[in-house]
KESE-531181 format. One line per field, with one value per residue: residue number from 1; x, y, z of N, C-alpha, C in turn; residue in three letters. Coordinates in steps of 0.02 Angstrom, whole numbers. Layout:
<recs>
num = [NUM; ...]
n.x = [X; ...]
n.y = [Y; ...]
n.z = [Z; ...]
ca.x = [X; ...]
ca.y = [Y; ...]
ca.z = [Z; ...]
c.x = [X; ...]
c.y = [Y; ...]
c.z = [Z; ...]
residuo = [ALA; ...]
</recs>
This chain:
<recs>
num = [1; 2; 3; 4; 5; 6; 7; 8; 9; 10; 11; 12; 13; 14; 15; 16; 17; 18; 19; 20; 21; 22; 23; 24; 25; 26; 27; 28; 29; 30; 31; 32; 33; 34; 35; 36; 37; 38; 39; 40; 41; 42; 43; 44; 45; 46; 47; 48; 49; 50; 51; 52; 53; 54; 55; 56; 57; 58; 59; 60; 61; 62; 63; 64; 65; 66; 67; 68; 69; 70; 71; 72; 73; 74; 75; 76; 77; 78; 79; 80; 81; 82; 83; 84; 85; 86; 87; 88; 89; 90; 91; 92; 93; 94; 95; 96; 97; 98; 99; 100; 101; 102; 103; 104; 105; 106; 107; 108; 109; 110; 111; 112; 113; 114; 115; 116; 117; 118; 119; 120; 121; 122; 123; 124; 125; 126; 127; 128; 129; 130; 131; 132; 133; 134; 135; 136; 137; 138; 139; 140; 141; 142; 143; 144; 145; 146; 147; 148; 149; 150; 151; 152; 153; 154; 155; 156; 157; 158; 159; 160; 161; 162; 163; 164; 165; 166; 167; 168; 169; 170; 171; 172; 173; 174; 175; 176; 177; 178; 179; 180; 181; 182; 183; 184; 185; 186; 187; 188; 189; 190; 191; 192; 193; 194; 195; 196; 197; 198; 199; 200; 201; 202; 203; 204; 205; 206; 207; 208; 209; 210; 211; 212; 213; 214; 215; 216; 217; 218; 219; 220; 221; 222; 223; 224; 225; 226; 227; 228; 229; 230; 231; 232; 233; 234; 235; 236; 237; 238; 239; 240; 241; 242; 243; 244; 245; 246; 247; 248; 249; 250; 251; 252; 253; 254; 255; 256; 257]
n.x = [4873; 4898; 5005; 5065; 5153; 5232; 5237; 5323; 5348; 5478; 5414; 5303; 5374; 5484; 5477; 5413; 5550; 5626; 5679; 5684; 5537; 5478; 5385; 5272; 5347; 5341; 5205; 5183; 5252; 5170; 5059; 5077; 5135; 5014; 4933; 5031; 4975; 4855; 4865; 4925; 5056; 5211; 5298; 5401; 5437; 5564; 5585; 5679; 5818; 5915; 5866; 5890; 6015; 6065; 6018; 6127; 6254; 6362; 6435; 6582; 6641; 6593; 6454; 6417; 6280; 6279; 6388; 6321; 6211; 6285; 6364; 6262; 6161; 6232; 6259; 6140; 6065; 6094; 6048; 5926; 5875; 5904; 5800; 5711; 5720; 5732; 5591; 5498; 5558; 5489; 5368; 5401; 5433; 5553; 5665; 5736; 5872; 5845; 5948; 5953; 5974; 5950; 5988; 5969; 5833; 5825; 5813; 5890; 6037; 6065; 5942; 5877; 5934; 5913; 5744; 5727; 5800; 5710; 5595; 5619; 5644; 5521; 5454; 5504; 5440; 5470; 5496; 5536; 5652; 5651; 5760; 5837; 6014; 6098; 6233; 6307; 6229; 6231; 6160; 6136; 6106; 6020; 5865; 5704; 5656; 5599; 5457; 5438; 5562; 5476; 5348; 5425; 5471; 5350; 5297; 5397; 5379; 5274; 5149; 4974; 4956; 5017; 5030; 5041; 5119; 5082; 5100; 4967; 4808; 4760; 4749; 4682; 4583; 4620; 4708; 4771; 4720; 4627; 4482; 4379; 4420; 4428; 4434; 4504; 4422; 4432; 4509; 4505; 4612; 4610; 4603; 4624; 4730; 4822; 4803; 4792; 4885; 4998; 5165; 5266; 5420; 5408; 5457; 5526; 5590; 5635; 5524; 5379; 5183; 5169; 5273; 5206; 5084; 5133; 5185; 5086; 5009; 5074; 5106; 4964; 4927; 4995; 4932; 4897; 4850; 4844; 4855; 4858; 4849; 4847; 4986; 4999; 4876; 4784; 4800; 4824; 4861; 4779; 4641; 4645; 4654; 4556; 4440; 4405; 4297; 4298; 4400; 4453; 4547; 4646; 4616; 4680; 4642; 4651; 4721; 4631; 4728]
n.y = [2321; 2431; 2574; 2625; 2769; 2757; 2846; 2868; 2928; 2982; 3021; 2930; 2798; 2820; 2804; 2884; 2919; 2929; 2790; 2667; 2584; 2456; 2380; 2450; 2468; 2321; 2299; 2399; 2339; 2246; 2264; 2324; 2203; 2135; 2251; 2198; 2064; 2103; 2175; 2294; 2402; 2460; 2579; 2618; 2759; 2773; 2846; 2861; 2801; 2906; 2905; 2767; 2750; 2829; 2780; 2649; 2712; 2802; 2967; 3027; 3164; 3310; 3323; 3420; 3465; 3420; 3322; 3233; 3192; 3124; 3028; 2942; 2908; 2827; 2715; 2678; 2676; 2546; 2456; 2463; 2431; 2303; 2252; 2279; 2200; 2078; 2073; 2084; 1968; 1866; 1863; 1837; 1926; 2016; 2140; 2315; 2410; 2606; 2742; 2895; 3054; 3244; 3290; 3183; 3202; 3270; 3343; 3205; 3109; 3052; 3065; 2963; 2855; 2818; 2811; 2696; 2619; 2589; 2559; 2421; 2349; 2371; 2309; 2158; 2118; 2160; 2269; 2431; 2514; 2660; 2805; 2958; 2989; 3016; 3027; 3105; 3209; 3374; 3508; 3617; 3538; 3451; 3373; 3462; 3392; 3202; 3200; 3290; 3236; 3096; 3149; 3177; 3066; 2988; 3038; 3039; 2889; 2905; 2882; 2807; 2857; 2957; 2902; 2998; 2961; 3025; 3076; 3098; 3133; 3213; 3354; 3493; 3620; 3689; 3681; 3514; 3458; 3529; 3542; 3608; 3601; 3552; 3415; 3422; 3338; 3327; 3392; 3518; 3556; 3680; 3730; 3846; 3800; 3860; 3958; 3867; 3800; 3736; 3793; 3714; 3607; 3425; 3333; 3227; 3226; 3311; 3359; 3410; 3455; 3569; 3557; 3425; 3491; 3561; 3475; 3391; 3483; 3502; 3383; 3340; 3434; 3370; 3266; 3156; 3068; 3135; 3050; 3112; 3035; 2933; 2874; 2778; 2729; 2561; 2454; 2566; 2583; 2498; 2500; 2655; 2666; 2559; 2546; 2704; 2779; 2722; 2781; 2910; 3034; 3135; 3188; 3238; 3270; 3236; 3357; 3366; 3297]
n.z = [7344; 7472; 7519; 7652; 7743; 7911; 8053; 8190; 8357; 8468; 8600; 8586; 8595; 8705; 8898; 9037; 9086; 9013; 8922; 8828; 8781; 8791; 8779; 8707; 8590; 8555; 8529; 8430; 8340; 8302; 8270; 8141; 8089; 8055; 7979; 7869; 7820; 7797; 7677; 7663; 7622; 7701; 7782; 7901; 7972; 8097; 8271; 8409; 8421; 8494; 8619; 8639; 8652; 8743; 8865; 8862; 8891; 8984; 9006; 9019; 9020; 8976; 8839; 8687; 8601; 8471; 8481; 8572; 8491; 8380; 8466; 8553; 8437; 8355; 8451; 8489; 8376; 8331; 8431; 8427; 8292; 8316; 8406; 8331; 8250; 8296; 8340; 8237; 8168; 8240; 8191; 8047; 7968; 7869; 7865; 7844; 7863; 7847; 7835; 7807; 7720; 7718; 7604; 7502; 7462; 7373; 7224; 7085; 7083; 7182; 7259; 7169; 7189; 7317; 7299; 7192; 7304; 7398; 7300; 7296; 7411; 7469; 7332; 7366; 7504; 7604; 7779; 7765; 7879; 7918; 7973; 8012; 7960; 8123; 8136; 8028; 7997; 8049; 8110; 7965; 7893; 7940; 7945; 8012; 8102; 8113; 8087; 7974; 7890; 7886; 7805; 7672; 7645; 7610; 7498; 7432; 7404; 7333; 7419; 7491; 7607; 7754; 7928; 8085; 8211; 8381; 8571; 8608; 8537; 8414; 8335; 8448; 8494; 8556; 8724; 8736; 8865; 8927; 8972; 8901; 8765; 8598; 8493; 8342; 8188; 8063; 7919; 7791; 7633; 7616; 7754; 7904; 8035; 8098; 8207; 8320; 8362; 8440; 8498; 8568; 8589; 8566; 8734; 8722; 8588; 8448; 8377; 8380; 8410; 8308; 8205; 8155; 8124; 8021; 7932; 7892; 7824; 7715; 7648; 7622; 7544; 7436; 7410; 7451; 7612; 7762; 7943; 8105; 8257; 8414; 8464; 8597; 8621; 8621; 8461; 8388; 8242; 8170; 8177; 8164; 8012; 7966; 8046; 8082; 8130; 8264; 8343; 8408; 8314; 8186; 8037; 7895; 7737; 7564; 7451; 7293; 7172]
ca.x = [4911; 4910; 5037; 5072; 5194; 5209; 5300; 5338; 5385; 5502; 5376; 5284; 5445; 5497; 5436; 5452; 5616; 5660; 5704; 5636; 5479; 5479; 5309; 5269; 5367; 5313; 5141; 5169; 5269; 5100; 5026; 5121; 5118; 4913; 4917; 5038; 4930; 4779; 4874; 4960; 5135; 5225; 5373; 5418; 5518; 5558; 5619; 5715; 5894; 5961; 5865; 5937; 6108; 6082; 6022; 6159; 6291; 6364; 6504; 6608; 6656; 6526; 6466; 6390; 6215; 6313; 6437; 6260; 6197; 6312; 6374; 6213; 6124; 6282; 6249; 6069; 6023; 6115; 6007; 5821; 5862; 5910; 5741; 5640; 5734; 5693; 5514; 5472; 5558; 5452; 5304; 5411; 5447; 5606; 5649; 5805; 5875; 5879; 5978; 5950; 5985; 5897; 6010; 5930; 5775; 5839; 5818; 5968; 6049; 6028; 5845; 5838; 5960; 5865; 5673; 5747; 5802; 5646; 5539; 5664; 5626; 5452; 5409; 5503; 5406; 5520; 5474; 5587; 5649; 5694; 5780; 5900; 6063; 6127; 6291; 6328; 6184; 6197; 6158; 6098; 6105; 5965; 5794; 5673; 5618; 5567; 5417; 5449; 5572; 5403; 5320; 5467; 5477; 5270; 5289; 5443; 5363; 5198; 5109; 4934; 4939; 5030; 5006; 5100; 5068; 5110; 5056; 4897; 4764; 4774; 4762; 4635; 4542; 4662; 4755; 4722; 4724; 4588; 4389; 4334; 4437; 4384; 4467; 4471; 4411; 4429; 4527; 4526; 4673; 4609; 4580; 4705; 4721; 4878; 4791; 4772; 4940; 5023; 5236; 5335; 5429; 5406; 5486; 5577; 5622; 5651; 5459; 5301; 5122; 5177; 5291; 5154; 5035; 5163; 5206; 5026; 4972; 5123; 5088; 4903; 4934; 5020; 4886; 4925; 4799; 4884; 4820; 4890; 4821; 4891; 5017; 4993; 4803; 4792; 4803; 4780; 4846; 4712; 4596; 4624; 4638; 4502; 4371; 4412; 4247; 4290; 4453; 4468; 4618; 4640; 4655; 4707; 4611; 4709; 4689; 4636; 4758]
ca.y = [2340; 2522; 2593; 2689; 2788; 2782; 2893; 2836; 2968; 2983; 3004; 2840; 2762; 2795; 2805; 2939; 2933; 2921; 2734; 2641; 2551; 2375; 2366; 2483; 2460; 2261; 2304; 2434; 2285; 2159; 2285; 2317; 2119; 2131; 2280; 2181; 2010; 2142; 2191; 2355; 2409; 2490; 2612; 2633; 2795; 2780; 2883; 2806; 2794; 2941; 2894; 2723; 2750; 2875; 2740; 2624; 2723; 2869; 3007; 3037; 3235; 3332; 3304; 3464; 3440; 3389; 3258; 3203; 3155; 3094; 2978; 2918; 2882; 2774; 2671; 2671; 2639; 2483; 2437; 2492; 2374; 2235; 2248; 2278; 2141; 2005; 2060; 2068; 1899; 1830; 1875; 1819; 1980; 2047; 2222; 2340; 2491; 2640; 2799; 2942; 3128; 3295; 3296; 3113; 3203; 3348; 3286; 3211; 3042; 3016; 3041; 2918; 2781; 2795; 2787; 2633; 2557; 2580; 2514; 2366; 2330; 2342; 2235; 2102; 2115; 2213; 2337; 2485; 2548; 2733; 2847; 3018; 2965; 3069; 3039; 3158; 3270; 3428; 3601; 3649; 3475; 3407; 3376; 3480; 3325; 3150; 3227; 3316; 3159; 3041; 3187; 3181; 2994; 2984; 3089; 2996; 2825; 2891; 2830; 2845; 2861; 2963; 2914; 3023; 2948; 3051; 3077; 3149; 3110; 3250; 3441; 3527; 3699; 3729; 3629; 3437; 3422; 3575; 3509; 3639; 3606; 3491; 3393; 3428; 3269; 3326; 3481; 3527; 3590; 3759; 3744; 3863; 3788; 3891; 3984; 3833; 3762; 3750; 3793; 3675; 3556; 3372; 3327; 3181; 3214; 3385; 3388; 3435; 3472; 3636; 3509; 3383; 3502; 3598; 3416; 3347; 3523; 3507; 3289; 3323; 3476; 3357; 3236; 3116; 3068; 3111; 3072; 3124; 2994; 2922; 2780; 2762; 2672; 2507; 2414; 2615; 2581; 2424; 2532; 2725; 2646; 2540; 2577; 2756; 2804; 2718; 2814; 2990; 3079; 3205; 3189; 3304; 3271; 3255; 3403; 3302; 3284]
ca.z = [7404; 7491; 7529; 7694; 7783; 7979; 8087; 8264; 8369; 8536; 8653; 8597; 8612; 8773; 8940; 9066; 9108; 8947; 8931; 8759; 8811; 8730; 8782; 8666; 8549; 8523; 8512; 8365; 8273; 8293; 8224; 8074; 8060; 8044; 7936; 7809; 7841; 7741; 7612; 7669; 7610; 7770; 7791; 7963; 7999; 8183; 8307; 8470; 8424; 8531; 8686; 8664; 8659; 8793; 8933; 8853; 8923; 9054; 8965; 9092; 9010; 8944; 8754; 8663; 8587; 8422; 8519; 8597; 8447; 8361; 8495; 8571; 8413; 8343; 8497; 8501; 8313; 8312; 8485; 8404; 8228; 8322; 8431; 8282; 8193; 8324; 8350; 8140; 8143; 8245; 8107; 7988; 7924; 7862; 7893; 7795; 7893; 7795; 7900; 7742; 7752; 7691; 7527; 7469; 7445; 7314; 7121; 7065; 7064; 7256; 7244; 7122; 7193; 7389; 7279; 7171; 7361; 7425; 7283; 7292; 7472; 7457; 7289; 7394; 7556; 7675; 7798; 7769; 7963; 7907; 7997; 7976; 7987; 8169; 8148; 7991; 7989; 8103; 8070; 7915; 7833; 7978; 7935; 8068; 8149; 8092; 8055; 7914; 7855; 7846; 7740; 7611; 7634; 7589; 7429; 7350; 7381; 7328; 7488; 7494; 7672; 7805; 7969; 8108; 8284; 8436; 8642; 8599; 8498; 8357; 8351; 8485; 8486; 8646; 8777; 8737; 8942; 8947; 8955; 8842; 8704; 8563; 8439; 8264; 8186; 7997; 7905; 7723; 7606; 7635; 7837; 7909; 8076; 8117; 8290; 8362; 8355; 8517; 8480; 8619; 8579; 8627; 8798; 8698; 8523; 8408; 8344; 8427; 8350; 8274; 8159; 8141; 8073; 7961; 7887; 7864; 7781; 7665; 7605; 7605; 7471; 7377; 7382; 7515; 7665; 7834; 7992; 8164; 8287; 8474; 8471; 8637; 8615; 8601; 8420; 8352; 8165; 8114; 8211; 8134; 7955; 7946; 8076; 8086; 8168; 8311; 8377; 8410; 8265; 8153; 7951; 7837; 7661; 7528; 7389; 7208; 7103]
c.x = [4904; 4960; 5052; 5143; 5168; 5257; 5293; 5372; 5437; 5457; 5322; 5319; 5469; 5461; 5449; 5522; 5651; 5707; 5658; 5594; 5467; 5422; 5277; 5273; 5368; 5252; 5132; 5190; 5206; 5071; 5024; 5116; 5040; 4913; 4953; 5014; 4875; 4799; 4891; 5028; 5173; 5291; 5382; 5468; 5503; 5594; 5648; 5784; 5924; 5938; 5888; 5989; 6100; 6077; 6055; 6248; 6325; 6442; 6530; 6663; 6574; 6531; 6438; 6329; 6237; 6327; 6381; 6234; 6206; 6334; 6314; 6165; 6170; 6263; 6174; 6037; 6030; 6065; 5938; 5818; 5873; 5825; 5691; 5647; 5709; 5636; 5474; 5495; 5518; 5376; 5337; 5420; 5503; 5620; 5715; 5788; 5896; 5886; 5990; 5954; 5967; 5919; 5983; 5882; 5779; 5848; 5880; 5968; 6055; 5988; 5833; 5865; 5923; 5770; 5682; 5743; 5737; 5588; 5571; 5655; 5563; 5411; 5443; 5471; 5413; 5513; 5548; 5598; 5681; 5714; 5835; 5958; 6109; 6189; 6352; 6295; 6171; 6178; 6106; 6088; 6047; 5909; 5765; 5665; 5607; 5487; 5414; 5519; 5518; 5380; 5355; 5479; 5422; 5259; 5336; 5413; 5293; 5128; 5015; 4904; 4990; 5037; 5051; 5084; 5126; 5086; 5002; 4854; 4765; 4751; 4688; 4619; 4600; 4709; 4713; 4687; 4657; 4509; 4363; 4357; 4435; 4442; 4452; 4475; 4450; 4472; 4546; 4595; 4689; 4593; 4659; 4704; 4792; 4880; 4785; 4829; 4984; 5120; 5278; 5346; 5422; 5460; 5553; 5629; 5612; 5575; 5410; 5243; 5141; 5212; 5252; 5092; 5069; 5179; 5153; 5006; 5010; 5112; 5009; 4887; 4940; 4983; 4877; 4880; 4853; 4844; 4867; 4837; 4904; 4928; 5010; 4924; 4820; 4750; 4762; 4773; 4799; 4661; 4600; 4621; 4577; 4435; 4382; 4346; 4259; 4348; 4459; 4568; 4585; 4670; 4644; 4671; 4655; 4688; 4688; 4687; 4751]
c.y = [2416; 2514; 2648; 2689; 2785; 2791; 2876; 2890; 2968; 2973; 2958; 2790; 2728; 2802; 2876; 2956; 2924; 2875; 2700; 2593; 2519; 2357; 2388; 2460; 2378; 2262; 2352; 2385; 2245; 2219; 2304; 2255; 2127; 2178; 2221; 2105; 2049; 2192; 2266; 2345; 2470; 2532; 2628; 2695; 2800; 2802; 2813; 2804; 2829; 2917; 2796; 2714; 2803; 2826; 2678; 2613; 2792; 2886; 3008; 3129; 3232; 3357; 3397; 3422; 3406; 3316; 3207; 3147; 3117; 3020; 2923; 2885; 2824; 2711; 2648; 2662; 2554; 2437; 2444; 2439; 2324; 2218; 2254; 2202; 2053; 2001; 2061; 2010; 1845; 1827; 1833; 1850; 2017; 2140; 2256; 2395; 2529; 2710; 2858; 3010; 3161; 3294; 3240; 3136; 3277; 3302; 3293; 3135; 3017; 3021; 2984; 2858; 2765; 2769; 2712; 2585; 2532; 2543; 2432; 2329; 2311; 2302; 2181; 2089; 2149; 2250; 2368; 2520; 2620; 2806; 2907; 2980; 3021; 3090; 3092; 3211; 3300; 3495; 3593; 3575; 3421; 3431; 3417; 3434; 3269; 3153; 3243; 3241; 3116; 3079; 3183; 3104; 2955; 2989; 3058; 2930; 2840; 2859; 2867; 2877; 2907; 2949; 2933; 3001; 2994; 3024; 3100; 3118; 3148; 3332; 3452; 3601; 3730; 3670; 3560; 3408; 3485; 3542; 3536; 3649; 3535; 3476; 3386; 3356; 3284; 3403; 3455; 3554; 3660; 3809; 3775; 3842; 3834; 3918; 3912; 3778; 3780; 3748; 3765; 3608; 3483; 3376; 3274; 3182; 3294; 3388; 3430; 3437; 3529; 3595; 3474; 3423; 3536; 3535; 3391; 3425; 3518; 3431; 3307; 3368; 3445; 3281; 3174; 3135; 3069; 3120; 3068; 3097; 2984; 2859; 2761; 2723; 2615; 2490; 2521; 2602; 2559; 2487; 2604; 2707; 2615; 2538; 2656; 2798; 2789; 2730; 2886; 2993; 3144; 3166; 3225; 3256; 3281; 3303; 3356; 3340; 3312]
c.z = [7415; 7531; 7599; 7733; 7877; 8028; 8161; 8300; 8438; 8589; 8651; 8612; 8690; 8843; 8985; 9116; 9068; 8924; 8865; 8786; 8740; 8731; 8719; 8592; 8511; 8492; 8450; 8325; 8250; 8255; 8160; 8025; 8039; 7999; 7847; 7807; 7785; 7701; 7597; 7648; 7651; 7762; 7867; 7974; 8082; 8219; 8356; 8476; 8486; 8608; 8708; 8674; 8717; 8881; 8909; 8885; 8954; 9020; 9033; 9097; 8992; 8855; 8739; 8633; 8520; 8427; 8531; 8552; 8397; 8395; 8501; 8507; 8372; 8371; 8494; 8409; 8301; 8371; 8458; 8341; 8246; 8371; 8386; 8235; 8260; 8325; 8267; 8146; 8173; 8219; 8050; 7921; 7922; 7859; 7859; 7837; 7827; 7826; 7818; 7783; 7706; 7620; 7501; 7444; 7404; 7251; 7124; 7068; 7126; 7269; 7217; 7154; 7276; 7347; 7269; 7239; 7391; 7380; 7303; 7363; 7481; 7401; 7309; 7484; 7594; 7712; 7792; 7856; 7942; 7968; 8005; 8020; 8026; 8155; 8098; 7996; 8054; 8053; 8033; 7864; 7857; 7950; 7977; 8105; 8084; 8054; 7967; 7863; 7817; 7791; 7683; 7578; 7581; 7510; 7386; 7347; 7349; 7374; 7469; 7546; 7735; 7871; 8049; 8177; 8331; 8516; 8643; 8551; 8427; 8364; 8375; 8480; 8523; 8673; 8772; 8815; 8960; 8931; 8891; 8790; 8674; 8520; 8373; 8229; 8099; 7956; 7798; 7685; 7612; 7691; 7836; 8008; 8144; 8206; 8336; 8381; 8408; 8483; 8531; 8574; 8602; 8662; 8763; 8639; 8501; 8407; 8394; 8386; 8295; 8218; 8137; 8089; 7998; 7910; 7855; 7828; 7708; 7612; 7592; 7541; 7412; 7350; 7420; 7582; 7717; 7903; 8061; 8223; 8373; 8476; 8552; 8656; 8565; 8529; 8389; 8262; 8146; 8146; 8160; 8054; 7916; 7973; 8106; 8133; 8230; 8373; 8353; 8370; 8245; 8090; 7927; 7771; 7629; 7477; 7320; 7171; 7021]
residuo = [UNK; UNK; UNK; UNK; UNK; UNK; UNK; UNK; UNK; UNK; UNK; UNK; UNK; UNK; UNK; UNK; UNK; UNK; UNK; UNK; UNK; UNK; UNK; UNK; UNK; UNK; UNK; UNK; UNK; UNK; UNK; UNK; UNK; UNK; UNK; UNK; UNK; UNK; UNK; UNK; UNK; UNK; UNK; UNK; UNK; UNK; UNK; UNK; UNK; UNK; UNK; UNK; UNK; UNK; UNK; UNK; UNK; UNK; UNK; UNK; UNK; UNK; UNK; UNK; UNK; UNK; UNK; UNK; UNK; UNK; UNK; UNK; UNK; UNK; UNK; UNK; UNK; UNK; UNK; UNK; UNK; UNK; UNK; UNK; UNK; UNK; UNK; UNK; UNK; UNK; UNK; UNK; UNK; UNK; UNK; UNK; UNK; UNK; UNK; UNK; UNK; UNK; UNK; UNK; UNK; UNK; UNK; UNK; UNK; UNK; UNK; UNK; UNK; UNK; UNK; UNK; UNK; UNK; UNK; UNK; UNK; UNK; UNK; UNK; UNK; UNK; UNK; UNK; UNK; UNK; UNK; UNK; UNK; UNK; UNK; UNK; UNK; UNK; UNK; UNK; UNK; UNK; UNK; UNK; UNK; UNK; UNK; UNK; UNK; UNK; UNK; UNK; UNK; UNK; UNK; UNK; UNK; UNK; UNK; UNK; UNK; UNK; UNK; UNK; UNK; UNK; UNK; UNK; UNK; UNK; UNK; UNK; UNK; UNK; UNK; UNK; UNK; UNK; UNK; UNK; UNK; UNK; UNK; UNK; UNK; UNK; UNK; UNK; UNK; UNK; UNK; UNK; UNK; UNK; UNK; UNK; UNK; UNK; UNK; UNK; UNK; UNK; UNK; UNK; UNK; UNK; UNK; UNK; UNK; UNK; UNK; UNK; UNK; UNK; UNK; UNK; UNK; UNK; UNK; UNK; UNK; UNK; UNK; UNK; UNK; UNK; UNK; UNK; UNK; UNK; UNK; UNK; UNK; UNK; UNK; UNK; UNK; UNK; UNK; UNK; UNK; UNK; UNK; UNK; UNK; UNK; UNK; UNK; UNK; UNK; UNK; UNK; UNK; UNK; UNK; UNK; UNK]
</recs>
């Protein structure tokens, strides 16, 4: 079995009006189903919560960015596991939410009792649906993004795989929307790709590329393949995993061990 992580981000999620696109979001499950059909072992951390609880329902004061996220993802996590949980069941695949926060992943005895859950999920089949739990973690106790979550996620299960999908294909010379900029297909442990890292955030969720690459330079150090590919192309996982030549990404090499 291999083992991979895969990070789902907001703006694969939803659409542009920032509404969770089931379209979408069925077609990443089939694919999930087909990866564990050939003998993959899957972690799902997935974004979505806050913009589901946000077109769920209308405040009628005004929240703070806190209130926001606290409320909205309350509402909207419980809406994203029941949509993942009908469309895995119709595979025939069981699924365990797991809503973890930045302290889980400091040595100690909640490191050890979230690893334990997780092998425990996966030597009985399970996809893990992981995601930071909104409703305690602000401030200084939040992850950067989901991003950086999967990377920490990758490294305690031992994954041998990363894979971070966004709106884009994977890091460009320049503007992905500009002709004359290319896409880096391949980067070593000791590529510094830093100039070429565009700093906005996505339109949907906390991350952006500038996260994406600071996360895949950080898992691939530690030995861990990550590749930053488009969830938005059709059937990309089976596709960037195993015929890799024939979809435009970006992977990070892992440094040996």
């Amino acid at each position: 079995m291999e083992r991979i992580v895969v990070k789902v981000g907001s703006n694969v999620l939803t659409t542009d009006k920032g509404k969770l696109n089931i379209t979408r979001l069925s077609a990443l499950v089939d694919q999930i189903a087909w990866l564990k059909e050939h003998r993959y072992e899957v972690i799902l951390v997935s974004s979505g919560a806050v913009a589901c609880g946000r077109s769920e329902m209308k405040v009628e004061y005004e929240l703070d960015s806190v209130e926001q996220r606290q409320l909205f993802s309350s509402i909207g996590q419980v809406k994203l596991v029941n949509l993942y949980y009908d469309l895995f069941r119709e595979h025939g695949i069981h699924i365990g939410q797991v809503l973890t926060m930045k302290e889980n992943f400091q040595t100690g005895e909640q490191y050890d009792n979230q690893k334990a859950c997780m092998e425990v999920m996966l030597d009985n089949g399970i996809v893990p649906v992981v995601n930071e739990n909104d409703t305690v973690s602000v401030t200084e106790l939040m992850f950067t993004d989901n991003d950086e979550l999967s990377g920490l996620m990758a490294q305690m299960t031992n994954a041998r795989t990363l894979v971070l999908l966004s709106n884009i294909d994977g890091i460009y010379t320049g503007n992905p929307n500009d002709s004359e900029s290319r896409l880096i297909a391949s980067v070593t442990p000791d590529d510094d790709l830093s100039k070429y890292i565009m700093t906005e955030k996505s339109s949907a969720g906390r991350g952006g590329m500038e996260s994406k690459y600071n996360t895949a330079r950080t898992v691939a150090k530690s030995g861990i393949r990550v590749i930053i590919a488009n969830g938005n192309r059709d059937n990309i996982l089976p596709d960037v995993l195993t015929q890799p030549d024939r979809v435009p990404h970006t992977v990070f090499l892992p440094a040996r061990q």
